[in-house]
C-alpha positions as YAML, in Angstrom:
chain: A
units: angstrom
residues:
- id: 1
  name: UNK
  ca: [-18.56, -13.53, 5.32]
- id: 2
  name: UNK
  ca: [-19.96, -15.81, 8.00]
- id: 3
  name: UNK
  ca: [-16.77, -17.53, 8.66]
- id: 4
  name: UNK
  ca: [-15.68, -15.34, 11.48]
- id: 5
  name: UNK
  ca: [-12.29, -17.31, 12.01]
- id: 6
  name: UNK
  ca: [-11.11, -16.74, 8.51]
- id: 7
  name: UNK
  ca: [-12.18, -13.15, 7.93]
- id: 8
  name: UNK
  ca: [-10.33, -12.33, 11.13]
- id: 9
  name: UNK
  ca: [-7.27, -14.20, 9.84]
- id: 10
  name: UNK
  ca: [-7.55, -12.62, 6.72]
- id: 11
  name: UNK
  ca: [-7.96, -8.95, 8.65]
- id: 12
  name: UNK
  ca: [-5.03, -10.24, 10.67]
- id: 13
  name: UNK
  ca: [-2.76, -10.96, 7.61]
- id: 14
  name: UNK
  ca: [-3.48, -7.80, 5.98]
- id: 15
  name: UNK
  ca: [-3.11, -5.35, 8.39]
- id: 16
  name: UNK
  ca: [-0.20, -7.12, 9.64]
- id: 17
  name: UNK
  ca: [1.61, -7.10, 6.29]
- id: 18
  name: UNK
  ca: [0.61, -2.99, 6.06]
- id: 19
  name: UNK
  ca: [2.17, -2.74, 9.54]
- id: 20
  name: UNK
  ca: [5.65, -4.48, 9.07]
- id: 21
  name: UNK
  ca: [6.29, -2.55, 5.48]
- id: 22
  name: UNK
  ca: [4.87, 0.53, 7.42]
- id: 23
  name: UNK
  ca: [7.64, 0.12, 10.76]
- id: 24
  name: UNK
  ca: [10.31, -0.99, 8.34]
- id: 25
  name: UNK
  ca: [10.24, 2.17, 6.29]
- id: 26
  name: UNK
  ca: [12.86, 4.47, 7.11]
- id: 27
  name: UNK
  ca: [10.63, 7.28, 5.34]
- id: 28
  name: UNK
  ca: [6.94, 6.41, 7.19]
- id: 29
  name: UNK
  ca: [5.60, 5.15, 4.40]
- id: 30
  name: UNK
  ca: [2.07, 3.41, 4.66]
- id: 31
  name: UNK
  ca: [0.34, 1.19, 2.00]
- id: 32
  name: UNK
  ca: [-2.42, 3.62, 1.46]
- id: 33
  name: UNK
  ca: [-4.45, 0.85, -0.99]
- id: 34
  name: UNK
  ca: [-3.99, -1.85, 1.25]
- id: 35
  name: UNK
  ca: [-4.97, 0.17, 4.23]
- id: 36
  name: UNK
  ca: [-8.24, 0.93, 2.49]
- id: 37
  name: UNK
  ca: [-8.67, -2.37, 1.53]
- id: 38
  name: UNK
  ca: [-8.36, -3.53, 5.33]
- id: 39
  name: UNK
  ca: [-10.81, -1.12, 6.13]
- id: 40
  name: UNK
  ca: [-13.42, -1.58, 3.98]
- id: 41
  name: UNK
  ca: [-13.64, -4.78, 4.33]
- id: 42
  name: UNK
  ca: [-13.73, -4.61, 8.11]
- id: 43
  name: UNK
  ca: [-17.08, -2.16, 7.29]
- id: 44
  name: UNK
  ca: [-18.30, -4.59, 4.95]
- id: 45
  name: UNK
  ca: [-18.39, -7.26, 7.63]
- id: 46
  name: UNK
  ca: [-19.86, -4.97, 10.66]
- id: 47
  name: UNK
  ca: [-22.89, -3.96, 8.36]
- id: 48
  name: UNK
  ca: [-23.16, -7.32, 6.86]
- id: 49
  name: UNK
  ca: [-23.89, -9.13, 9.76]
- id: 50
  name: UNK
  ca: [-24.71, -6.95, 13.10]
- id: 51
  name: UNK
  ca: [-23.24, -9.91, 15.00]
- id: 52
  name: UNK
  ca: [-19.71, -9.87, 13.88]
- id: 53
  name: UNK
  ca: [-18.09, -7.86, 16.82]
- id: 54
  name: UNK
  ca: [-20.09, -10.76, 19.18]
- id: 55
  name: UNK
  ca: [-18.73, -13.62, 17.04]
- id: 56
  name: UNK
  ca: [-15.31, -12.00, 16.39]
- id: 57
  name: UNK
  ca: [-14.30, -11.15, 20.09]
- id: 58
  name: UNK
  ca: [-13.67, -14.02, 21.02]
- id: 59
  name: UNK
  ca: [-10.85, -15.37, 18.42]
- id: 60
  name: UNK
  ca: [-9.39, -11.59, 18.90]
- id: 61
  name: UNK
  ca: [-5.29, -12.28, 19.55]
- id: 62
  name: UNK
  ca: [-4.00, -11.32, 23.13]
- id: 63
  name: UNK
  ca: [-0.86, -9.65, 21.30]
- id: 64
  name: UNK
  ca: [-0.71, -5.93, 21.76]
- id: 65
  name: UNK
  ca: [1.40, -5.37, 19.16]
- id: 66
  name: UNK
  ca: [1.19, -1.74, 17.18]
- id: 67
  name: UNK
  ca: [-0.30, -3.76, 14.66]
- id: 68
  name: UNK
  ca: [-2.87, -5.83, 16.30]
- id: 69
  name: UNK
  ca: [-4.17, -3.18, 18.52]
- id: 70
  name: UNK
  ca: [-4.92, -0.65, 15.77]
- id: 71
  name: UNK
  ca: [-7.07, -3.35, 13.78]
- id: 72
  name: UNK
  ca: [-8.46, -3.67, 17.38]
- id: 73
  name: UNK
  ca: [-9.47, 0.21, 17.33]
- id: 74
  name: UNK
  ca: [-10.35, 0.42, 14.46]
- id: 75
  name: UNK
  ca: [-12.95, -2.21, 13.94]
- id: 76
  name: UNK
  ca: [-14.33, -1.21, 18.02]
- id: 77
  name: UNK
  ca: [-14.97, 2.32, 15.92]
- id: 78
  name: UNK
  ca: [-16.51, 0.91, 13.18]
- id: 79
  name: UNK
  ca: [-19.04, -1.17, 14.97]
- id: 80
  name: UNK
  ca: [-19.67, 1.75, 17.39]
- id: 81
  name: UNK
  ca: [-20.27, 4.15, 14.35]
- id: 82
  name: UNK
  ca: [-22.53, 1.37, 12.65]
- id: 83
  name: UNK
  ca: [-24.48, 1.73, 15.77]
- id: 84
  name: UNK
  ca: [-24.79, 4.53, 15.33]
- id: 85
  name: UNK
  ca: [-25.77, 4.73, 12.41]
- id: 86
  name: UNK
  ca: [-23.32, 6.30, 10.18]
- id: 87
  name: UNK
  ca: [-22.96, 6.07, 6.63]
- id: 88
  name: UNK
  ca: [-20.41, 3.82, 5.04]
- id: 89
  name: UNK
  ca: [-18.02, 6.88, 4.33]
- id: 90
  name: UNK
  ca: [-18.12, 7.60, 8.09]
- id: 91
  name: UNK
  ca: [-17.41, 4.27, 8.93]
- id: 92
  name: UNK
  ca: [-14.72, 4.37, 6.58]
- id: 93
  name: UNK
  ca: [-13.23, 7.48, 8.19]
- id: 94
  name: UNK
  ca: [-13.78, 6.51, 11.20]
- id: 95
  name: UNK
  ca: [-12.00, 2.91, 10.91]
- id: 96
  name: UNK
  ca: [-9.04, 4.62, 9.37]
- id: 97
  name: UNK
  ca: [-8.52, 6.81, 12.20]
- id: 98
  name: UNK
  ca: [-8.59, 3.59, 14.51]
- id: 99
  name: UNK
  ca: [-6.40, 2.21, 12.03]
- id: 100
  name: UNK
  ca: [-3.58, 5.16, 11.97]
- id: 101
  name: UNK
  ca: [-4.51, 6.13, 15.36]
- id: 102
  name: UNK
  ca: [-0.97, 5.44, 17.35]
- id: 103
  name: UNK
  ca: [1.46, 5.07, 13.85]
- id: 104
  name: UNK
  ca: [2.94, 7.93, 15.61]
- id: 105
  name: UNK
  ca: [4.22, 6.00, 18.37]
- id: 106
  name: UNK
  ca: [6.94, 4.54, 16.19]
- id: 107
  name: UNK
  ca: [9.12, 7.73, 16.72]
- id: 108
  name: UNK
  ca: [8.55, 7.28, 20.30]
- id: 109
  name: UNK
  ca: [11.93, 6.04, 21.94]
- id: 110
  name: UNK
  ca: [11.40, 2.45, 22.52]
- id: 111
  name: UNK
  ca: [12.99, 2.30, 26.34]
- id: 112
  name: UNK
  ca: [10.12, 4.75, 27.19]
- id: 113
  name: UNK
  ca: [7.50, 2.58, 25.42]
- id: 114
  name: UNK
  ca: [8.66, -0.89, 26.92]
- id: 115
  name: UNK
  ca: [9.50, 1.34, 30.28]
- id: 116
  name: UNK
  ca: [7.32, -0.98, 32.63]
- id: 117
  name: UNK
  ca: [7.69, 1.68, 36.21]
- id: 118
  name: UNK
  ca: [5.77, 4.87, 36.20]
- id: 119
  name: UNK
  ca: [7.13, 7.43, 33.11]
- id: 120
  name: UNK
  ca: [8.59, 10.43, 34.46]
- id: 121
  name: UNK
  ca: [7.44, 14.16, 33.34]
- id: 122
  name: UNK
  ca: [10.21, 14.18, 30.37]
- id: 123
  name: UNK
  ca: [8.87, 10.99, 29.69]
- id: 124
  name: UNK
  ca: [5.89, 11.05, 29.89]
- id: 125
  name: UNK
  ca: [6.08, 14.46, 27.44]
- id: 126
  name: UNK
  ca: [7.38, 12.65, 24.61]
- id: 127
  name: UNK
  ca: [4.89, 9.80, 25.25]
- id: 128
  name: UNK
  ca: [2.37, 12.46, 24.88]
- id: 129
  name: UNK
  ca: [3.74, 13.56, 21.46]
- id: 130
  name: UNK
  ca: [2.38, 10.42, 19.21]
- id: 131
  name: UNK
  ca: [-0.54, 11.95, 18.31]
- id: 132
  name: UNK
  ca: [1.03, 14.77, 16.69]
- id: 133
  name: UNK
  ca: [3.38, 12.42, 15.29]
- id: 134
  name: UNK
  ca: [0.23, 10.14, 13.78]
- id: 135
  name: UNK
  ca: [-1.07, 12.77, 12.31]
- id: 136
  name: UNK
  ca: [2.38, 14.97, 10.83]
- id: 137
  name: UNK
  ca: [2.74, 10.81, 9.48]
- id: 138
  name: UNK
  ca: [-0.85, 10.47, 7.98]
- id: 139
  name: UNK
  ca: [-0.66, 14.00, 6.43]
- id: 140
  name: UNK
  ca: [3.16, 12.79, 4.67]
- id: 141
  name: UNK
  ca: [1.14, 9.92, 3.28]
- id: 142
  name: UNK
  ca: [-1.33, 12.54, 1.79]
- id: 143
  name: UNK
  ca: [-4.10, 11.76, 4.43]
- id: 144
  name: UNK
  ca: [-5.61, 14.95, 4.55]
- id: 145
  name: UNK
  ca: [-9.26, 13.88, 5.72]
- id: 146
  name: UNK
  ca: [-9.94, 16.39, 8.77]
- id: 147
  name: UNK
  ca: [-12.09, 13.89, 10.24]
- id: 148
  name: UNK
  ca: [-9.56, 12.02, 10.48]
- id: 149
  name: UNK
  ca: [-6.69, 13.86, 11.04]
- id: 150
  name: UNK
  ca: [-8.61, 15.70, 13.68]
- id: 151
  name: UNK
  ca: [-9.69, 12.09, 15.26]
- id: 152
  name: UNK
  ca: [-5.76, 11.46, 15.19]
- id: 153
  name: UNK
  ca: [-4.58, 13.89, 17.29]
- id: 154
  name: UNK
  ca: [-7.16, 13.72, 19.63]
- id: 155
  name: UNK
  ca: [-7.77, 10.35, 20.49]
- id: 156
  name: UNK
  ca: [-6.35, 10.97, 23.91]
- id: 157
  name: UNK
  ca: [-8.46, 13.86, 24.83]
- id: 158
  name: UNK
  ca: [-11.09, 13.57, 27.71]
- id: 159
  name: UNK
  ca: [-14.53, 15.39, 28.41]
- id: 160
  name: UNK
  ca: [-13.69, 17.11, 31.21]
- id: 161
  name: UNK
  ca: [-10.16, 19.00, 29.57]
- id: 162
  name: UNK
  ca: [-7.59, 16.50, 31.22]
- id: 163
  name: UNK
  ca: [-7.04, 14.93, 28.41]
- id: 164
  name: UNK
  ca: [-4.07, 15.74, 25.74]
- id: 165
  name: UNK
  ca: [-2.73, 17.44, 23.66]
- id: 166
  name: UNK
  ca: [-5.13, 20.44, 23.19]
- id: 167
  name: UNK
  ca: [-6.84, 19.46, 26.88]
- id: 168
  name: UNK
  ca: [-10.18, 19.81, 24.75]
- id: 169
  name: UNK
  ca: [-13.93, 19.73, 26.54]
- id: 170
  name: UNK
  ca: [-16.69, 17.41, 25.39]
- id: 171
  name: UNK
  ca: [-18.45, 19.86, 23.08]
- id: 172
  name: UNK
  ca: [-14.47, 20.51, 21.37]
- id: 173
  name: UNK
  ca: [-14.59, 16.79, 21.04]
- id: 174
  name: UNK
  ca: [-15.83, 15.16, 17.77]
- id: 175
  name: UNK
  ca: [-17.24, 12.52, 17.40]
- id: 176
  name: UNK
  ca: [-15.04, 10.57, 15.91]
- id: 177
  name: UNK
  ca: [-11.85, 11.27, 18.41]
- id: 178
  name: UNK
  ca: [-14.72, 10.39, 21.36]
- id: 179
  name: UNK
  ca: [-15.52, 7.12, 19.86]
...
């Protein structure tokens, strides 16, 4: 636990393995144990040593990847919600969500994804959709959590209502989807 490289490699491995079955499955299928297992360990580490984030940062890879940017998310969340003091269930919610957060971006066309000028409105619309499409995939995998289903499909959402796709306000907003 206090060998940051190798936990992160470990972390790395894992969630990179749950990934590549999860994008090669013609069905969405995702390795719900293995997920779990990715994500409790990344709780086990934040509340084990408050300095793991700090010590962590640093080695984090500079791919932005589907893969790599969700165990990014999710273990952000997790330190955030150990911060704030939520319970170890919580955490595990809430690092699932982080997790699972943009899976739906997978039924996204790719030329609209790796589109590098400005999306147009159609676009930009079906960009827009992979939060419904994380969740519809979370809830095939038997997911049902509200927290965080409801953290799923609003990760994009902003305080003031400009945010998408239910253009929620702060106090609409939980906790979870804000963090």
């Amino acid at each position: 636990k206090n060998d940051f490289q190798k936990t992160l490699k470990i972390l790395y491995q894992s969630n990179n393995g749950l990934f590549m079955n999860f994008l090669a499955s013609s069905n969405d299928i995702i390795e719900v144990d293995l997920m779990n297992e990715v994500v409790k360990s990344a709780v086990y580490l934040i509340k084990e040593n408050s300095n793991y984030m700090k010590e962590t940062m640093q080695h984090f890879s500079l791919d932005y990847s589907l893969a790599y940017h969700s165990l990014h998310v999710s273990l952000y969340a997790i330190h955030l919600g150990n911060v704030l003091k939520l319970n170890n269930e919580e955490l595990t919610q809430l690092g699932i969500a982080g997790l699972l957060h943009d899976i739906g971006s997978k039924k996204v066309n790719d030329a609209i994804k790796n589109k590098e000028a400005k999306l147009d409105i159609q676009e930009l619309e079906e960009m827009n959709q992979h939060p419904t499409f994380s969740r519809e995939i979370a809830q095939k995998n038997h997911i049902n959590n509200p927290y965080i289903l409801d953290a799923i499909i609003h990760h994009h959402e902003a305080h003031d209502g400009s945010g998408y796709p239910h253009n929620l306000i702060s106090k609409d907003i939980h906790i979870f989807a804000s963090i």
